[in-house]
N, C-alpha and C positions, 0 to 999 in steps of 0.2 A: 680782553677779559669778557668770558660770554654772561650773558644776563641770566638769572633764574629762567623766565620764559619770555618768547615772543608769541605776540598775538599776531595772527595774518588775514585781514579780512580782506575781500574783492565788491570793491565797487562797479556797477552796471547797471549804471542809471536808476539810482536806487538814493541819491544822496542825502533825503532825510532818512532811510531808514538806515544806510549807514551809521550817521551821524547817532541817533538814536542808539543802536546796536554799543558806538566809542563809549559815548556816554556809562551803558549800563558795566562798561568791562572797566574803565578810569576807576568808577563807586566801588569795583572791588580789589582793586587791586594796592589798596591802602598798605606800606610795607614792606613790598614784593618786588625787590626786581624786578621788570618791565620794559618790553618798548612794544607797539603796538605800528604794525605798519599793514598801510592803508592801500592796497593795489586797484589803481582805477584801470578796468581793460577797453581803457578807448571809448569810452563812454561817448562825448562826442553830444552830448547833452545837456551843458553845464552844470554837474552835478559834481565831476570833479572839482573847479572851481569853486563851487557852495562849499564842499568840505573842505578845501585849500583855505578858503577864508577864516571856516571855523577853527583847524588851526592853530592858524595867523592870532587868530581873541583869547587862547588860551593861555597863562601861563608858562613862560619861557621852561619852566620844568616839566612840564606835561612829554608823556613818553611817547609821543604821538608822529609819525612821517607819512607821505604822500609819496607815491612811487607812479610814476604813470607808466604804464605799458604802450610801446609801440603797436601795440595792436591786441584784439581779443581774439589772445589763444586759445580764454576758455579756460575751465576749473582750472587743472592742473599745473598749465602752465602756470597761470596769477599766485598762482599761493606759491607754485616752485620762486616764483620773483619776490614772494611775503618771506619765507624761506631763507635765500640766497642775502637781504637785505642785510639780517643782524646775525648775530654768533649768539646762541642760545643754547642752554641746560636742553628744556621743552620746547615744543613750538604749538601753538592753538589753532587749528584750524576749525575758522570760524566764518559763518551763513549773516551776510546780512541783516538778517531777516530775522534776527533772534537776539535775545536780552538775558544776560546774565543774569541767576537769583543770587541773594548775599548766601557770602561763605564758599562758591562754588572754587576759586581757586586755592582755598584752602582745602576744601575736602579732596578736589583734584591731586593737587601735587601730592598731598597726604596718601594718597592710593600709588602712586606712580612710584613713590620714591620707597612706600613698603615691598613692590613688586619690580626688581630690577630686570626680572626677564620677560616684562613686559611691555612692548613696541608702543601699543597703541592701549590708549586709556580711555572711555566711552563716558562719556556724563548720563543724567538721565533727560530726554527731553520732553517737554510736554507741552499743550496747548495754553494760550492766553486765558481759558479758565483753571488752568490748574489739570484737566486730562493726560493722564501716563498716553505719550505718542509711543507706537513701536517703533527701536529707531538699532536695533540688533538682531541680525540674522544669521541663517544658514546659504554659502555660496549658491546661488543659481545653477542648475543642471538639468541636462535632455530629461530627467522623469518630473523635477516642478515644473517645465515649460507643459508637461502632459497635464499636470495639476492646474495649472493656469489656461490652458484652453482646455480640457473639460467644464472646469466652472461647477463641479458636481461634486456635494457629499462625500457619498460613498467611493471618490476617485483619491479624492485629498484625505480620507479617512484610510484608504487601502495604504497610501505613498506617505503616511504624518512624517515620517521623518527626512522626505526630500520636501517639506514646507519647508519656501524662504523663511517668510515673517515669524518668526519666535515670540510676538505677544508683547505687549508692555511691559510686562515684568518677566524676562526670562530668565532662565537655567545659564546662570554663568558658564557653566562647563560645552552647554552648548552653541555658544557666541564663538563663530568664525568672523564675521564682518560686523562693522558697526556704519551710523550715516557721520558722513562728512561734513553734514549741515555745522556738525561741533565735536571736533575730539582732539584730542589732546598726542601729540606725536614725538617719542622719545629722540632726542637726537643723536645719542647712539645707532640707534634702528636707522633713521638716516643715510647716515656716516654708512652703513654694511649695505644696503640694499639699493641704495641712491633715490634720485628724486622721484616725484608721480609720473606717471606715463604720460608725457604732453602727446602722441595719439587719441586720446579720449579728449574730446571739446567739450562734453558732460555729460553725466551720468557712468556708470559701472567705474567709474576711477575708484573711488573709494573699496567696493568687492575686490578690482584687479590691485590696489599697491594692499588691503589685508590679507591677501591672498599670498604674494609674494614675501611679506614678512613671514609669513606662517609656513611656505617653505624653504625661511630662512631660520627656523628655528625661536622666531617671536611668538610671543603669548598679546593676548587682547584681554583686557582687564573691562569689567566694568564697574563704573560708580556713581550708583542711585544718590546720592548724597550729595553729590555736587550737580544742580538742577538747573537747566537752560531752556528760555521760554523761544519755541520755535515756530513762528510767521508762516506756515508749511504754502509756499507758492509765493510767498513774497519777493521772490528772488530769480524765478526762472516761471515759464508757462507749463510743463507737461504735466505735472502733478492734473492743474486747473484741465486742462485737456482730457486728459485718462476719465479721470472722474466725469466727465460729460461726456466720455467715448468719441472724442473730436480724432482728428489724425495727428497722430507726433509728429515732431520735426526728425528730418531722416538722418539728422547728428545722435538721435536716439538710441536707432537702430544701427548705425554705425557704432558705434560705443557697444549696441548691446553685442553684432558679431564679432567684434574683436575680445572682447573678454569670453565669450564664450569658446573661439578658440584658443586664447590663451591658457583659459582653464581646464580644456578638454580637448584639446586636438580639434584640426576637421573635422575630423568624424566626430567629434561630439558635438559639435555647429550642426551640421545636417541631421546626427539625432535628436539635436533639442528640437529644429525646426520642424522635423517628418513628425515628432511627437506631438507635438504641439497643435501641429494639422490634423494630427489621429484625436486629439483631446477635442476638438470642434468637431468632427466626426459624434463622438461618443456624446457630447450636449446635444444633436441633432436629437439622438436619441429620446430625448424626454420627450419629443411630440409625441411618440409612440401613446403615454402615458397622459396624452392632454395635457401636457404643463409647457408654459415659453421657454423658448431657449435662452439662456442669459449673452445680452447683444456682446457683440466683440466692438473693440477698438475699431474706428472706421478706418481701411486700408491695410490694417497688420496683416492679413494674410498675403498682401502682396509685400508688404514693406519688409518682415522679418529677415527677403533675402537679399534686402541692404545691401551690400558688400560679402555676400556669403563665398562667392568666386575669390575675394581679395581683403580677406577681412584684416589684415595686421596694415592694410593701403593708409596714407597719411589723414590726418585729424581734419572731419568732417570742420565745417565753420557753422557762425552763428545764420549764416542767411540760407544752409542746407535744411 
């Protein structure tokens, strides 16, 4: 018998906020069918044990399991093993690093179950004050990669509608991909297109399996109403990185060239990247005009060709 929904969250060395994260999803799920399983990926820090114990303290009813992973494969595989564990309606795929608001699996499922030809269903998420995070976009392509190294006005203003980011509050109709940090995954959709790409160790997982629903004929819903308080870097470093222009880990860039030839061929790998090099060109420019150049990522312009030679090559690890 499958349950209403499973919830799949991935521990790495994270075990209080884990635990934290159980917590806020148990308070909502008053009612509901439920199991909640819990993928540690080798953590290897006693954090699996911290929440093994917690647990252990709760109530023999509590819908709650501990799956340990023989090793960290990284997003997609941990959640395929959150996935694989229980027979579920939905499946949640859920960040650490984030706290359910009340009501949210009601307004959820509410949206999912009015929308049958819809795969993927998108909460809203926002920061621990209450801030609308943009967490819905447009897929990645050789003319944003041009918009993302120019860094310039009037470049993103010529290209608005090859901008990933759609804003906090965006235009439903124009939501191709949603973040994975929390969204809700029809099992249907499932069942037809199969699991996430264990290729991707993290990041663009989430663009490549919305990408593949979408030409599979799946729709992406989304629903402001059901509200997820999202930790943004509590769970991984690059976010923290980017924002300080530090150098990514080169799982990054591996992730980033395999979806972009999944999404566009070769030859759209080497146009995003030729663009992208023309877009840091074109920011040169404003010295002309006495203004700074906005700094790049330290290393992207060597790192973008990551695996550009061998981009579909197997799933970078955590210590690339």
């Amino acid at each position: 018998m499958a349950h209403r929904i499973a919830v799949s969250i991935i521990n790495y060395r994270t075990g209080a906020l884990t635990i934290q994260c159980i917590r806020s999803v148990l308070d909502d799920l008053t009612g509901i069918d439920a199991r909640i399983v819990v993928v540690d990926n080798c953590s290897h820090d006693g954090s699996a044990e911290e929440i093994e114990a917690w647990i252990a303290d709760q109530p023999d009813t509590a819908p709650v399991q501990l799956v340990r992973s023989a090793d960290n494969g990284g997003f997609s595989a941990g959640h395929n093993q959150g996935i694989a564990a229980v027979r579920a309606d939905y499946y949640l795929i859920l960040n650490s690093d984030t706290l359910l608001r009340a009501g949210f699996f009601k307004s959820l499922l509410a949206a999912a179950d009015a929308a049958p030809t819809a795969g993927l269903i998108a909460p809203r998420l926002t920061g621990e004050d209450g801030t609308v995070q943009t967490s819905c976009f447009r897929f990645p392509s050789p003319y944003s990669e041009l918009i993302r190294g120019a860094n310039s006005g009037p470049v993103t203003r010529a290209l608005k509608r090859h901008e990933v980011a759609l804003g906090p509050h965006p235009d439903p109709a124009r939501i191709e991909w949603a973040s994975f940090a929390c969204i809700l995954l029809r099992a249907d959709m499932i069942r037809d297109i199969g699991p996430m790409d264990e290729g991707y160790f993290l990041y663009f997982e989430d663009a490549e399996y919305s990408l593949r629903a979408a030409r599979a004929g799946w729709q992406i819903a989304h629903e402001p109403r059901a509200v997820a308080v999202h930790f943004r870097g509590g769970s991984g470093p690059v976010k923290t990185l980017a924002t300080a222009r530090k150098r990514l880990p080169a799982y990054y860039y591996r992730s980033r060239s395999r979806f972009f030839c999944q999404a566009h061929g070769r030859a759209g790998l080497l146009a995003a990247n030729l663009l992208w090099v023309g877009g840091r060109a074109v920011a040169q420019l404003r010295r002309l005009a006495g203004k700074s150049v906005p700094p790049m990522i330290e290393a992207e312009r060597r790192d973008i060709w990551i695996n550009a030679i061998t981009p579909l090559a197997g799933r970078a690890g955590a210590s690339d």
